[in-house]
C-alpha positions in Angstrom: -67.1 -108.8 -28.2 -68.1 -105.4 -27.3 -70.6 -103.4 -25.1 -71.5 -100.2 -25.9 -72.9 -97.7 -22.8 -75.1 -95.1 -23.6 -76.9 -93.5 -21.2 -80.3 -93.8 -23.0 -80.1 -97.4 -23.8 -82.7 -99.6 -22.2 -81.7 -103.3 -21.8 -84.5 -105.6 -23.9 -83.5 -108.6 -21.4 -82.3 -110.4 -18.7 -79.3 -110.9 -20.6 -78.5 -107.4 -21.7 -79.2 -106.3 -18.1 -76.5 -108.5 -17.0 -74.1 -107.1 -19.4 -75.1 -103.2 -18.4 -73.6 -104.3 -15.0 -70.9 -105.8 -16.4 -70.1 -103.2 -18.3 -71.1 -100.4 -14.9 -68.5 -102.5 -13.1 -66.1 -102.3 -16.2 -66.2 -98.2 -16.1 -64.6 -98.1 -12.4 -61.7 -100.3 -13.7 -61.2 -98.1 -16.6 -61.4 -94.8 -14.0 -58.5 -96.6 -12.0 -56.5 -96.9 -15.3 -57.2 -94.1 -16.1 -56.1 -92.4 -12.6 -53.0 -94.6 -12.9 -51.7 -93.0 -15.9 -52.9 -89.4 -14.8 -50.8 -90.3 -11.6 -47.7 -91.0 -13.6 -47.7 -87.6 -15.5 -48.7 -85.3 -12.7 -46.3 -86.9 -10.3 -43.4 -86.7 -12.8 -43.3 -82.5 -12.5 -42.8 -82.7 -9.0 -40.6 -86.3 -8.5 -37.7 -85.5 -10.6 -37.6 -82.0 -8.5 -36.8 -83.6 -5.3 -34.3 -86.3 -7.4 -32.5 -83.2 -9.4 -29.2 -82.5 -7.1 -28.6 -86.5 -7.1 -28.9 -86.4 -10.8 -26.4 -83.5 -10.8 -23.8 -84.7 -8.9 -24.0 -88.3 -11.1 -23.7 -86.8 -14.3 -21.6 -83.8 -13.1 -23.7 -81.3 -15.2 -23.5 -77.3 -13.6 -26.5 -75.5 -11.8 -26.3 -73.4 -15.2 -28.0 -76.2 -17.1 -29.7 -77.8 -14.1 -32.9 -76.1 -15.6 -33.2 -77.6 -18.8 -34.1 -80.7 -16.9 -37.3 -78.9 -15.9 -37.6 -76.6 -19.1 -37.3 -79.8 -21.4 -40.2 -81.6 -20.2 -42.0 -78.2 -19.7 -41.3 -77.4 -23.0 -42.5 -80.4 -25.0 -45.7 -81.2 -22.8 -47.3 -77.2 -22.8 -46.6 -76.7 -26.6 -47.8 -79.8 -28.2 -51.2 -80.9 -25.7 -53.8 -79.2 -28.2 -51.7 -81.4 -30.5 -52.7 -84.4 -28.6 -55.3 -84.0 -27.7 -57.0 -83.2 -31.7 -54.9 -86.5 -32.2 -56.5 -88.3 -29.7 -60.3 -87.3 -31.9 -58.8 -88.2 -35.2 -57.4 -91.2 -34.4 -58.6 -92.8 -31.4 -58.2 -92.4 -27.3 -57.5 -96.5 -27.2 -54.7 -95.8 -29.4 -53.4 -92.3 -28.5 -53.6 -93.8 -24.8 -51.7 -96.9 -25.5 -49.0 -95.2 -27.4 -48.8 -92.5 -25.1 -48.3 -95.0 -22.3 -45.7 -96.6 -24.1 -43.6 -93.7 -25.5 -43.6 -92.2 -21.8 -42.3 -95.5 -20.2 -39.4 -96.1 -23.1 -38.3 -92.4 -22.2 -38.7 -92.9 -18.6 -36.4 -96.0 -18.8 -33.8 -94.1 -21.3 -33.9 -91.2 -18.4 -33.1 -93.8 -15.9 -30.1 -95.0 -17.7 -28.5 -91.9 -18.9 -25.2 -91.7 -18.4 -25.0 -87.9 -19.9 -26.7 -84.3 -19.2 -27.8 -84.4 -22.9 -29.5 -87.8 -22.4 -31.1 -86.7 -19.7 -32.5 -84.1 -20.9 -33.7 -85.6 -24.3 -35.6 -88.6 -22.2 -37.2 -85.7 -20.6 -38.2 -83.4 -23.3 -39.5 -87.6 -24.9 -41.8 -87.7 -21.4 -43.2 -84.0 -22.5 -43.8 -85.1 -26.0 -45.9 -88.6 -24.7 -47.4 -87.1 -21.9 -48.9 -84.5 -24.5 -49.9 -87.2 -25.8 -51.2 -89.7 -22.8 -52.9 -86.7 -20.5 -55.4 -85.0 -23.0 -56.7 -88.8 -23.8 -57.2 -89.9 -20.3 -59.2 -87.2 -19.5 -61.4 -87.4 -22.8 -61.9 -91.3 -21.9 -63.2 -90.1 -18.5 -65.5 -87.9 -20.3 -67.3 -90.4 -22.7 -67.1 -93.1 -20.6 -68.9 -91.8 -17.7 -72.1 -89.4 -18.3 -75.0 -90.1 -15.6 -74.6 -87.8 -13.8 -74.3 -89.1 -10.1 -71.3 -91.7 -11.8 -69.9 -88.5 -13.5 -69.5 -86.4 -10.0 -67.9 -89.3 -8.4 -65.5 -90.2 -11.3 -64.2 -86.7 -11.8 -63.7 -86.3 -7.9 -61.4 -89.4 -7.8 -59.8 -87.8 -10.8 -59.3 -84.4 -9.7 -57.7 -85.6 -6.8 -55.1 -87.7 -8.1 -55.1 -84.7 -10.7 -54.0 -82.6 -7.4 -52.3 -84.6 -5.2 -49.9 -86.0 -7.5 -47.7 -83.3 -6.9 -47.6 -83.9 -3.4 -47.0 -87.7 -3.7 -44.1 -86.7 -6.4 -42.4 -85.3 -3.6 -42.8 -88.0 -0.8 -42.0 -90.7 -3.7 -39.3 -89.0 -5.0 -37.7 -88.4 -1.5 -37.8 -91.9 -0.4 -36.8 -93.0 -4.1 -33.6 -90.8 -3.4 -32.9 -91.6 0.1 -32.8 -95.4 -0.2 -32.5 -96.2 -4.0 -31.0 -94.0 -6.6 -32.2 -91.0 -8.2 -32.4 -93.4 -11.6 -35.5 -94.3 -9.8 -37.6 -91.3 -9.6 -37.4 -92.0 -13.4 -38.2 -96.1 -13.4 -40.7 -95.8 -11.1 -42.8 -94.6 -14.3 -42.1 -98.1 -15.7 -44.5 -99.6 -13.0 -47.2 -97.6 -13.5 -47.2 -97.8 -17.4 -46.8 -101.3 -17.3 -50.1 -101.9 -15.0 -51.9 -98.9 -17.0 -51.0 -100.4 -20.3 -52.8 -104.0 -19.3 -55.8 -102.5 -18.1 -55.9 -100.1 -21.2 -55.4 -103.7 -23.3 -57.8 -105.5 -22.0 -61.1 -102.9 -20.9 -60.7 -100.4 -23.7 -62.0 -101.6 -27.2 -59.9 -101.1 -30.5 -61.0 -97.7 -32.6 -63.2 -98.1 -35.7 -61.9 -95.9 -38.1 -64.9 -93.1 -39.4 -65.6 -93.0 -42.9 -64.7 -89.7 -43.3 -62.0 -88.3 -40.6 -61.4 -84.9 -40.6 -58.4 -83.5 -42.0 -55.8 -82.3 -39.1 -55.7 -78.5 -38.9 -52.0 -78.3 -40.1 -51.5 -73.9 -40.2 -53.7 -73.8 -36.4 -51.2 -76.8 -35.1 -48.3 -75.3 -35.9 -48.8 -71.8 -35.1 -50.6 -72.7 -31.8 -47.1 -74.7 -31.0 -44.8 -72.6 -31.9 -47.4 -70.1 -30.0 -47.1 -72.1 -26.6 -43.6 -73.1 -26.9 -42.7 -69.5 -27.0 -45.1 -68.4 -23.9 -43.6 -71.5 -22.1 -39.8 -70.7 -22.8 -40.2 -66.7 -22.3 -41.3 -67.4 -18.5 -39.0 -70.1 -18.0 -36.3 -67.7 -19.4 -37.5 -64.6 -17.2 -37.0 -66.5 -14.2 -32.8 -67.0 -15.0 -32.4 -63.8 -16.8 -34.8 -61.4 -15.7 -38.2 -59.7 -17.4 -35.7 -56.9 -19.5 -33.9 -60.1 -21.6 -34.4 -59.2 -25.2 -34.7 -63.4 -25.5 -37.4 -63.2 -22.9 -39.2 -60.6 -24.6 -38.8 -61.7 -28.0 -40.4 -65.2 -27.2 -43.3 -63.5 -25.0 -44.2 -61.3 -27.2 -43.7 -63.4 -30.2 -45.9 -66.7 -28.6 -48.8 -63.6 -28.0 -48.8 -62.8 -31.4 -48.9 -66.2 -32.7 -51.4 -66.9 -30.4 -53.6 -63.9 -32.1 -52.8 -65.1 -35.4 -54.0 -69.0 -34.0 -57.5 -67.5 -33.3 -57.8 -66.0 -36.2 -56.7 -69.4 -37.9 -59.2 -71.1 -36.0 -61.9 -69.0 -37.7 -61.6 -69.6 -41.3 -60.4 -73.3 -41.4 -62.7 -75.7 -42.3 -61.6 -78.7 -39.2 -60.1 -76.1 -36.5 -57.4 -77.5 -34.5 -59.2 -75.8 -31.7 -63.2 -75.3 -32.1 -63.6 -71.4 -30.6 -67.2 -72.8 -29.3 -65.2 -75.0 -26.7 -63.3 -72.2 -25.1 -66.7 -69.9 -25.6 -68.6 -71.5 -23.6 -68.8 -69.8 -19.8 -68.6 -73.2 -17.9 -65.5 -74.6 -19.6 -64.1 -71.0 -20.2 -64.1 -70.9 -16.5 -63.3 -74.4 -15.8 -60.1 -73.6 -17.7 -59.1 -70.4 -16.2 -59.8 -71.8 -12.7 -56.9 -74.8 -13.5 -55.0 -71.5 -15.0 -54.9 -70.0 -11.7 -54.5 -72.9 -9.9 -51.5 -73.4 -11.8 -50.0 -70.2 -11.0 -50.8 -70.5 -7.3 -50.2 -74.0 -6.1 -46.2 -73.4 -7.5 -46.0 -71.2 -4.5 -46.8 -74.1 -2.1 -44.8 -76.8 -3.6 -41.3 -74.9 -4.6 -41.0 -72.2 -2.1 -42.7 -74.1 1.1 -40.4 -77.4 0.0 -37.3 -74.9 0.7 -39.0 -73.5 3.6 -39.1 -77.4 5.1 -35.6 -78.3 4.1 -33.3 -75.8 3.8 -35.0 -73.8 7.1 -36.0 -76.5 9.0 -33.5 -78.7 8.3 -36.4 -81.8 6.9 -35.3 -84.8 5.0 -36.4 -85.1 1.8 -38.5 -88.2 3.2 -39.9 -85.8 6.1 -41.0 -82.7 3.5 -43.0 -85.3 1.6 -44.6 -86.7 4.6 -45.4 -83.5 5.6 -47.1 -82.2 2.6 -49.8 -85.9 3.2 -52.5 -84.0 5.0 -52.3 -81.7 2.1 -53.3 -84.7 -0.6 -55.4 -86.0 2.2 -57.6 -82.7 2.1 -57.6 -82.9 -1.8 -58.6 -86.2 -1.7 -61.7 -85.7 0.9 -62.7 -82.3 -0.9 -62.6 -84.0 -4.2 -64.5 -86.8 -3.6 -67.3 -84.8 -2.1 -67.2 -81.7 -3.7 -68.9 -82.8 -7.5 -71.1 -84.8 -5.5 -72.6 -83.0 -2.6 -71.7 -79.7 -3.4 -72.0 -78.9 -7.0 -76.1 -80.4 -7.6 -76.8 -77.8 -4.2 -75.1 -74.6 -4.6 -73.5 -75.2 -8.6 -70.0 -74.8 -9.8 -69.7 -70.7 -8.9 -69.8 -71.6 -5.7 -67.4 -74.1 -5.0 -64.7 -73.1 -7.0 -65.0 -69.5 -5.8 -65.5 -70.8 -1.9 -62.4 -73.5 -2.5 -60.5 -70.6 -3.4 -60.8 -68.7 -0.8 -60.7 -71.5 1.5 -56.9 -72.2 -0.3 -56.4 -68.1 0.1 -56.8 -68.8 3.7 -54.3 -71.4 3.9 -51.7 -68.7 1.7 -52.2 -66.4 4.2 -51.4 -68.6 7.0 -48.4 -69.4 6.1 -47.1 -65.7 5.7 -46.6 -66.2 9.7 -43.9 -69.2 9.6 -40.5 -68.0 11.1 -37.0 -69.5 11.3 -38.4 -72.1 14.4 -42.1 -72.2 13.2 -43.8 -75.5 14.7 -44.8 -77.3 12.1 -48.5 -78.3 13.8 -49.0 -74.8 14.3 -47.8 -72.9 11.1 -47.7 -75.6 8.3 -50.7 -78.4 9.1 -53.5 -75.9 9.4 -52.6 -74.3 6.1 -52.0 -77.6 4.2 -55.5 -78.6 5.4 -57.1 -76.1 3.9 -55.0 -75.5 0.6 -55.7 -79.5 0.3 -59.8 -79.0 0.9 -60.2 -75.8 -1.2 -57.9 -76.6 -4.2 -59.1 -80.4 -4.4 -62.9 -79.2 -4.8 -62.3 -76.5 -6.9 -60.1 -78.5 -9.1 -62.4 -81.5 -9.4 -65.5 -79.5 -10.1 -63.0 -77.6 -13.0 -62.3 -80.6 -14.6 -65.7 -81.9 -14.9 -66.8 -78.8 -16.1 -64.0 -78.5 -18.5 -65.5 -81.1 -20.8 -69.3 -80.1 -20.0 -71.5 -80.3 -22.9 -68.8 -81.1 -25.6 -69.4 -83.0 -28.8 -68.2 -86.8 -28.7 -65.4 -85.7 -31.6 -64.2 -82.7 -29.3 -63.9 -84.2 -26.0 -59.4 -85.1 -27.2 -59.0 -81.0 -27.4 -61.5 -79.7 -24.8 -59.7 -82.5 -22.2 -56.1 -80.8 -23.6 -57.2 -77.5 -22.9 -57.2 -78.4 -19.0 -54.0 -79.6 -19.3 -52.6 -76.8 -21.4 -54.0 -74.1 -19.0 -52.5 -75.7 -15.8 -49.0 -76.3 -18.2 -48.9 -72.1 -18.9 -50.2 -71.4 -15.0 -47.3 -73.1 -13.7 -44.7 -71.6 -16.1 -46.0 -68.4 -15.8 -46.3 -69.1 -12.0 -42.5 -70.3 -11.7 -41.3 -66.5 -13.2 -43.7 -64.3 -11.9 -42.9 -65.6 -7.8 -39.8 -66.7 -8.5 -38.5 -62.8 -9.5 -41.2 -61.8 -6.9 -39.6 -64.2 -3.7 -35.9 -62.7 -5.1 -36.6 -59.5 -5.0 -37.9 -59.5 -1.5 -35.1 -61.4 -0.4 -32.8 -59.1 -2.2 -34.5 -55.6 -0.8 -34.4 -57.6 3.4 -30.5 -58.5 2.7 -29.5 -55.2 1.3 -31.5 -53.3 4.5 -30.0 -55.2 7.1 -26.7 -55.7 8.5 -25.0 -58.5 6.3 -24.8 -61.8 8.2 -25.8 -65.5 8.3 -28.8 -64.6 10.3 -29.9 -61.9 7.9 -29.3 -64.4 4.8 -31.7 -67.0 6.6 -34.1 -64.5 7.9 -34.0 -62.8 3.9 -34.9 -66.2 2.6 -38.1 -66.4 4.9 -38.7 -63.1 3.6 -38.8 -64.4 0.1 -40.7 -67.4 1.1 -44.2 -65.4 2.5 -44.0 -62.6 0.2 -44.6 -65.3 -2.2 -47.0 -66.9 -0.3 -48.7 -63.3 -0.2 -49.0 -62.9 -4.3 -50.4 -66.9 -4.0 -52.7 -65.8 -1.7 -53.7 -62.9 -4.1 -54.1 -65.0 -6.8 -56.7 -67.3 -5.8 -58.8 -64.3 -4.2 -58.4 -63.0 -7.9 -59.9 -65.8 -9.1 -62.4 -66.6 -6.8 -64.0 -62.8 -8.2 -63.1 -63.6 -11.8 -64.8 -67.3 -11.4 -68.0 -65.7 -9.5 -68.5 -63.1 -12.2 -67.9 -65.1 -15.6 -69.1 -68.8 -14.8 -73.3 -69.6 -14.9 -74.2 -71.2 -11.7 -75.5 -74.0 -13.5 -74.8 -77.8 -12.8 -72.5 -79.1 -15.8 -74.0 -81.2 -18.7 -71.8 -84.3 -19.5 -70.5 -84.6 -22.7 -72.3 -85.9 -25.7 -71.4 -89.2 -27.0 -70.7 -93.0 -26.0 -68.2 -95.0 -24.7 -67.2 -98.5 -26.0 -65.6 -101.0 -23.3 -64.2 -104.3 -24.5 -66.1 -107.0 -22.5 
């Protein structure tokens, strides 16, 4: 038996009254399924980070190809999400979940064993290809299933701030998963979550109906737009290990630009567009995307460079770095879960986002003053506050205005296109500061007598000036965001959701 919500249903009686609240109650199970599985992706860029040097003395692999263990999963999930997410449309967010789910555990577990760099990095570039997969559908599922709009607000707060804080929690889990288990386990961890994500998926998701007449799949736009992102995504991963003059580097930026061109012109003249142009027109979701775009670019700053700060500076555990990034998840969590609801109906979507990023310039800026014997309560815990409240609002308003107003048969690709822009933020994030925070270091060393305190002092050096160009970033966007997004309260997405009851 099924129960279809719609918001402008109207019970006939008693009995179909008691199944609306059934089915109410059945949304916030499918939210924490949902969350579950977004946990498991979002937590997996930053877990296997803090696992990495375990892994490499294992499997005995250089610092050379240490990368590709990044890249791979990099690679995979940022060139094939608009992929997944038009799959999830044509053939069903049930199904495109569940196998998404599935394919991301069996590589997960395949990870954990490997016994080989090559495995290694093959279970990883599998997690990019089901996550591509598994993310663009959760989101999508959130959109249709939820549409009044006080539900909508709370449900993309609780979202956007596993969305945000998964990072964080990658790094606490990933440190205690290292310290007291094996590095195998930042990898098998992912087992637990699918597993209790796939049962819920099972048993509160119905099965898809197949349309009468699906849509063809946009074959020339998927393939141009992947070979397109691929080439983006590889050019600034490249640029970070061989510099912006690399003829490679070069060739694939300016080759995944031109294919991008040639996308949007695709996208024009086929009949079923991989991509819709009227999703990415509109000014809400155009600026719901370029606000996760930025946050992309920024919140790398926080989570690579202040990580070294805390251990290689201070001398933290890995254990201790992740505890101390917690009131940083705690301050996404609070502005996320208040933010769509309290903010948004008062002052509209301009207005956060632009305020959270300042608020999370603020916190940039005050870590520019940390030193070699900072205090962590003084330096580190203010500005984590407030990255965690500005980011965490503006993030959870961006995703529910990501998928504002959409058609029920668009919701798969305009729910990719969040993950997508956060995917080429980061990787363009990881080059630009990482060639930014090496250069400074470089230009202290080289004006300085040589030394082990000059080496340590360079490295803080490299560590604000990044923390500078963050800061710069999200004042950039807080502008951009106030002059191109309407101030107007997002509409949900049209369409229906069908829960299995």
């Amino acid at each position: 038996m099924t129960t279809t919500l719609d918001k402008g249903t109207s019970p006939a009686s008693g009995a179909d009254t008691g199944n609306r609240r059934g089915s109410h109650a059945l949304r916030w199970w499918v939210l924490a399924v949902l969350g579950i599985a977004q946990l498991m992706v979002v937590l997996d860029a930053t877990i296997v980070n803090i696992a990495l040097p375990a892994a490499q003395a294992d499997l005995g692999f250089g610092d050379a190809d240490r990368q590709w263990v990044i890249t791979g999963y990099a690679l995979a999930f940022g060139s094939l999400l608009l992929l997944g997410g038009r799959l999830s449309d044509l053939f069903g967010r049930r199904n495109t979940f569940i196998v998404g789910l599935v394919g991301f555990a069996v590589a997960s577990a395949i990870g954990g064993a490997a016994n080989s760099f090559e495995m290694l990095v093959a279970a990883r570039v599998g997690q990019g290809v089901f996550g591509a997969l598994l993310a663009p559908a959760a989101l999508s599922l959130l959109t249709v299933t939820f549409t009044e709009p006080g539900e909508r607000a709370k449900a993309f707060g609780i979202f956007g701030a596993v969305a945000g804080a998964g990072g964080a929690i990658g790094l606490l889990l990933g440190g205690a998963l290292t310290e007291w288990a094996s590095w195998r386990w930042a990898m098998y961890v992912n087992l637990i979550f699918a597993a209790v994500a796939l049962v819920g998926a099972v048993l509160l998701l119905a099965k898809h109906v197949n349309a009468s007449s699906r849509p063809k799949l946009d074959w020339p736009g998927t393939i141009t737009v992947t070979a397109a992102l691929f080439g983006i995504v590889y050019g600034f991963s490249h640029a970070e290990s061989h510099g912006w003059s690399d003829p490679t580097t070069l060739a694939f930026l300016i080759g995944g630009a031109v294919l991008l061109a040639v996308f949007v012109w695709i996208e024009t003249r086929v009949a079923h567009p991989l991509l819709p142009l009227r999703i990415v027109t509109d000014r809400t979701r155009a600026g719901s995307y370029l606000t996760v775009f930025i946050m992309g670019i920024g919140m790398f700053a926080i989570f690579l460079f202040l990580t070294f700060y805390m251990q290689l500076s201070l001398q933290y555990s890995p254990i201790m770095t992740g505890v101390a990034f917690m009131p940083m998840v705690f301050g996404m969590v609070a502005s996320s879960t208040t933010a769509p609801s309290l903010l948004l109906p008062k002052v509209g979507p301009k207005v956060v986002i632009s305020g959270g990023f300042l608020v999370a310039a603020a916190g940039m800026v005050w870590l520019t003053f940390i030193g070699l014997d900072s205090s962590y309560v003084t330096h580190i815990l203010p500005a984590l506050v407030l990255l965690g409240l500005g980011l965490g609002g503006a993030m959870s308003v961006a995703f529910q205005g990501s998928t504002a107003g959409v058609q029920h048969d668009d919701a798969g690709v305009a729910s990719a296109m969040v993950n997508t822009s956060q995917q080429v933020g980061g990787s363009i994030g990881t080059a630009l500061l990482s060639t930014i925070a090496a250069s400074a270091m470089t230009d202290y060393v080289s004006a300085h007598e040589p030394g082990p305190l000059t080496m340590a002092q360079g490295a803080i050096e490299s560590y604000t000036t990044s923390f500078w160009w963050a800061a710069a970033t999200f004042v950039l966007g807080a502008i951009v965001i106030g002059v191109l997004m309407p101030n107007k309260v997002p509409a949900p997405a049209e369409g229906e959701m069908v829960l299995a009851h």
